[in-house]
C-alpha positions in Angstrom: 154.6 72.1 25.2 155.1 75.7 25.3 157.5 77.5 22.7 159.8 78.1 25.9 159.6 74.2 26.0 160.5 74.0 22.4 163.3 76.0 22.2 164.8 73.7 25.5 164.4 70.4 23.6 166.0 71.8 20.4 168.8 73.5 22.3 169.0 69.8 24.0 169.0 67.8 20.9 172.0 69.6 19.9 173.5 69.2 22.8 172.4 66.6 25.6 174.8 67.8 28.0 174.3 71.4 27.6 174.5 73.6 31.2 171.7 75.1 33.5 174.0 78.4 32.9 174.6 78.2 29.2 171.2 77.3 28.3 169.7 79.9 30.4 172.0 82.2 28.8 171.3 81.2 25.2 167.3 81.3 25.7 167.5 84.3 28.3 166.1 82.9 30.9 167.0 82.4 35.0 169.1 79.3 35.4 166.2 78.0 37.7 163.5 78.4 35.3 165.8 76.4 32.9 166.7 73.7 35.4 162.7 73.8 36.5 161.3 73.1 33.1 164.0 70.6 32.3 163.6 68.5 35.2 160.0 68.6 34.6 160.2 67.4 31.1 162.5 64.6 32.2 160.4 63.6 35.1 157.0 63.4 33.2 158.9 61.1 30.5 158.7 63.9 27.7 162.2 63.9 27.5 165.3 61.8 27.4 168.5 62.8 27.6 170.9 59.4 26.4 174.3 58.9 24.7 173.6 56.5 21.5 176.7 54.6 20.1 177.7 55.4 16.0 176.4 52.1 14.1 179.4 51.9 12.6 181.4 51.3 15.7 178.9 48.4 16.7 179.8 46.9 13.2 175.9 48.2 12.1 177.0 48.8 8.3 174.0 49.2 6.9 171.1 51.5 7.2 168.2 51.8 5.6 164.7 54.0 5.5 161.4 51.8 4.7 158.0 52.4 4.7 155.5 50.0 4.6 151.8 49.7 3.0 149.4 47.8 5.9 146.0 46.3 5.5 144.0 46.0 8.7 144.8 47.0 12.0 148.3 47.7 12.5 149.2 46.4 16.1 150.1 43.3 14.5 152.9 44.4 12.5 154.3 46.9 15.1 154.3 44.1 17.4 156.5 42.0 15.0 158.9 44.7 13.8 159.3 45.8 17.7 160.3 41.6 18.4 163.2 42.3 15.5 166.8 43.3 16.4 167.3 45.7 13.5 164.7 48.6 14.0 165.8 51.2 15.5 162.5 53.7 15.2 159.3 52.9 13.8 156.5 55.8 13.1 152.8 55.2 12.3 152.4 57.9 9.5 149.9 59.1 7.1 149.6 58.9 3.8 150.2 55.7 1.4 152.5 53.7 3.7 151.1 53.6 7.4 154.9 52.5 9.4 158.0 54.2 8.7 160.8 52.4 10.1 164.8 52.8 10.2 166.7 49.5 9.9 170.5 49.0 11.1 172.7 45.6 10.1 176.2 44.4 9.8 175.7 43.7 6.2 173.8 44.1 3.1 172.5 40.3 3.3 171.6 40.4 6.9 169.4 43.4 5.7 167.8 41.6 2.5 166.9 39.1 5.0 165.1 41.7 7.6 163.3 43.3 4.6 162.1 39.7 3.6 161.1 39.0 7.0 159.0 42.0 7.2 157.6 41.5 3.7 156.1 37.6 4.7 153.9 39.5 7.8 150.4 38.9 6.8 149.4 42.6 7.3 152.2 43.6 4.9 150.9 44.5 1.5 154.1 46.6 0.2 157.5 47.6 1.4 159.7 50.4 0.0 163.3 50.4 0.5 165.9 53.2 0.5 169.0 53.0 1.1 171.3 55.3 3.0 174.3 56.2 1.5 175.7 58.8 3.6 174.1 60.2 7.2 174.0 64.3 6.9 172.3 65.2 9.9 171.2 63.5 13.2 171.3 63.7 16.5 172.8 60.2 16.8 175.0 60.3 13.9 177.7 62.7 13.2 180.4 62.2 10.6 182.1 58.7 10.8 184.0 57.9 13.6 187.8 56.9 12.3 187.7 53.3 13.6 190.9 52.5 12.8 192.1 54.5 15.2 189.7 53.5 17.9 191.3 52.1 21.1 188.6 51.4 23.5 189.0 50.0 26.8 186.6 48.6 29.5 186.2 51.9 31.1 185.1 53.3 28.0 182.8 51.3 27.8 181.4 51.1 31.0 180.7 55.4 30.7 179.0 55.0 27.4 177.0 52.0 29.1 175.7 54.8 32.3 175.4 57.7 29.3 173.2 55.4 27.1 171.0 55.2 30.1 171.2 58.7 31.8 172.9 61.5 28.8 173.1 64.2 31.7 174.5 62.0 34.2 176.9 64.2 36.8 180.6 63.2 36.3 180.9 63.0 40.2 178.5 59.9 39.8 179.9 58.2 36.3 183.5 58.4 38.5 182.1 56.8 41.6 180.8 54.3 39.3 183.3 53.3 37.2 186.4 53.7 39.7 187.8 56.8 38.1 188.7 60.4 39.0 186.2 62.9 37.9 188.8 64.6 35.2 189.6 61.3 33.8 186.0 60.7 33.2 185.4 64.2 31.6 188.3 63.7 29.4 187.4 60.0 28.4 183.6 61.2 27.5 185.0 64.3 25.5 187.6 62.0 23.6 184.5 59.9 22.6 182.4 62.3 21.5 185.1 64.3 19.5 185.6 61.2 17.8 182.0 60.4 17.1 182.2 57.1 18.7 178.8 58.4 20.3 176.4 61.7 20.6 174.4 62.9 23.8 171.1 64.0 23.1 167.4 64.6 23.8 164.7 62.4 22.2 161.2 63.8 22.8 157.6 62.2 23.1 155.6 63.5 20.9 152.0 62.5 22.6 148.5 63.0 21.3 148.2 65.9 23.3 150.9 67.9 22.2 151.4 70.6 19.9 155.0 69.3 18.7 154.5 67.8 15.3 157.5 65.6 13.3 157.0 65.3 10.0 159.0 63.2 6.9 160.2 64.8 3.9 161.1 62.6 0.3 162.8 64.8 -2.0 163.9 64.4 -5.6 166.3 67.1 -6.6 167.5 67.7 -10.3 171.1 67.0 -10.4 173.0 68.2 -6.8 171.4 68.2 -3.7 173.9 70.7 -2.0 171.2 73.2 -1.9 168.5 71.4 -0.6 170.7 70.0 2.2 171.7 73.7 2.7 168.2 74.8 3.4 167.6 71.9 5.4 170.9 72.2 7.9 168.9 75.7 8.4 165.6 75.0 9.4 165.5 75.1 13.6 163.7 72.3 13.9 165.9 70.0 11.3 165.9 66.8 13.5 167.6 64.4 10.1 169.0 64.5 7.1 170.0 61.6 4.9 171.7 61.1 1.5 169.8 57.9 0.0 169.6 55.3 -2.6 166.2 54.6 -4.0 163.4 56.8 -4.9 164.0 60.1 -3.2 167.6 61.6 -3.3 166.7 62.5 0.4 165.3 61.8 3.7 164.6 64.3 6.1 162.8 65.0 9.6 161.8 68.5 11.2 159.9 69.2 14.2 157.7 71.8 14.5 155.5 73.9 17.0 152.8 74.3 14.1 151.0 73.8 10.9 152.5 77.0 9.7 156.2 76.5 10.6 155.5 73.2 8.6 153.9 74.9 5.5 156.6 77.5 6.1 159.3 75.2 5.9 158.2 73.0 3.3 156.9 76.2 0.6 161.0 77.4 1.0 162.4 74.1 0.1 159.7 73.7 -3.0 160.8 76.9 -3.8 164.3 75.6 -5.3 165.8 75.4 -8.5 167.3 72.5 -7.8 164.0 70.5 -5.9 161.9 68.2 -8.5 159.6 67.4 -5.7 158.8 66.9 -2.2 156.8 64.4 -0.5 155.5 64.6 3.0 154.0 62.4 5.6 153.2 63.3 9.3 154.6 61.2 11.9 151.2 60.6 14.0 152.9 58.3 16.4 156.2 57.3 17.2 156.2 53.5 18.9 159.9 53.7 19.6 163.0 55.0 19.7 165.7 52.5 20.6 169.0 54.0 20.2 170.6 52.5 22.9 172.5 49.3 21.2 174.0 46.2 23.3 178.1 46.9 23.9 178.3 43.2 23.8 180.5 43.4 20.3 182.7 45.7 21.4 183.2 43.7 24.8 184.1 40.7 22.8 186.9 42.6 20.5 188.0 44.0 23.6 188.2 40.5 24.9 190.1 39.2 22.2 192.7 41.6 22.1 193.4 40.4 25.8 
């Protein structure tokens, strides 16, 4: 992937729906070379584009970050954790824990008893837990949607169910789909997504050929962590940021083109008052990315409203 390429899949992990026009126009570039390269990257399966539902909304209260010690091969275990409903990503990393996985359940228990789970495989020697306690920064997850004041409908559900499976879907299509004029469906996807029921955006596959590296950050800060999180929300390739319970204060990801954005990156946020430490780990493999959660919950409160 070329920096061209890099500076498309950021662009588009901000916003999945951005334009032809308006990125060629941000990047200054032709709107064919734009629409070119995407297509490409889409085609080839190093990009998706797809709408991902807030947790919250699908009654996933709790989150969590784990990274687990192996011993032997690890197939085994990714198989196992792949088989689980609660996973959302799992990583192969380096360092002293070989998986990195993120978690979502309803509840606390229902957690306990994943973590348990994944503690009884026999290739799991050690499991470290932490907590998330509030979601900065994600491409999935944007501030907490107001659910009180959610009033979803079929329809609505129907468009997030197309956008999970194709983010840059043409409004002419999701209308001829659902049964809907084209303006109702613009303004029912815009009234989701300024409500943070969901988020469009790219996820990219980092293969072994590629130059696009991801890496994981722990950091302990002394006291606040307002300026760590500042730095953080202004590093380009800032992919998550997450306020935790547990041994770091937080969790973050970045994507970079090179060794020397990543040493860049990292040397700045040493370089704070307020940062005790920072621990990294390379993701070397990302097994999967499953964002796309079952509507099924919301289809049965829908039901029984009547």
């Amino acid at each position: 992937m070329n920096d061209f390429e890099e500076q498309l899949v950021r662009a588009l992990q901000q916003d999945g729906r951005a334009s032809f026009s308006g990125l060629a126009k941000d990047l200054g570039a032709t709107r064919a070379t734009v629409a070119t390269r995407v297509n490409a990257m889409i085609d080839s399966g190093q990009l998706r584009v797809v709408a991902a539902v807030h947790p919250r909304v699908l009654g996933l209260n709790c989150l969590a970050h784990i990274a687990i010690r192996l011993a032997g091969d690890p197939a085994a275990a990714i198989e196992a954790l792949d088989a689980m409903e609660s996973p959302v990503f799992i990583s192969q990393t380096t360092g002293p824990y070989q998986l990195a996985a993120e978690l979502r359940t309803p509840t606390m228990s229902s957690l306990y008893r994943q973590i348990e789970l994944i503690r009884s495989l026999p290739q799991v020697t050690a499991v470290e837990v932490l907590i998330y306690e509030r979601v900065i920064r994600s491409l999935f997850l944007g501030a907490e949607p107001s659910l009180p004041d959610l009033d979803l409908n079929e329809a609505d559900l129907r468009l997030i169910n197309l956008l999970q499976h194709d983010g840059r879907m043409s409004l002419a299509d999701m209308a001829a789909q659902i049964g809907l004029s084209v303006s109702a469906c613009r303004a029912r996807m815009h009234r989701l997504l300024e409500a943070n029921v969901m988020q469009i955006g790219a996820i990219r596959r980092r293969t072994e050929n590629s130059q696009a590296m991801a890496f994981g950050l722990g950091i302990t800060t002394d006291g606040s962590e307002n300026e760590a999180i500042g730095y953080l929300q202004g590093l380009p390739g800032v992919e998550f940021i997450v306020k935790c319970i547990g041994r770091f204060n937080l969790v973050a990801t970045i994507g970079v083109a090179s060794l020397g954005e990543y040493q860049r990156s990292v040397a700045g946020l040493r370089r704070l008052g307020s940062v005790a430490s920072v621990d990294t780990w390379l993701h070397t493999e990302i097994v999967l990315e499953r964002y796309e959660k079952s509507l099924d919950a919301l289809v049965d409160a829908i039901t029984a409203r009547g």
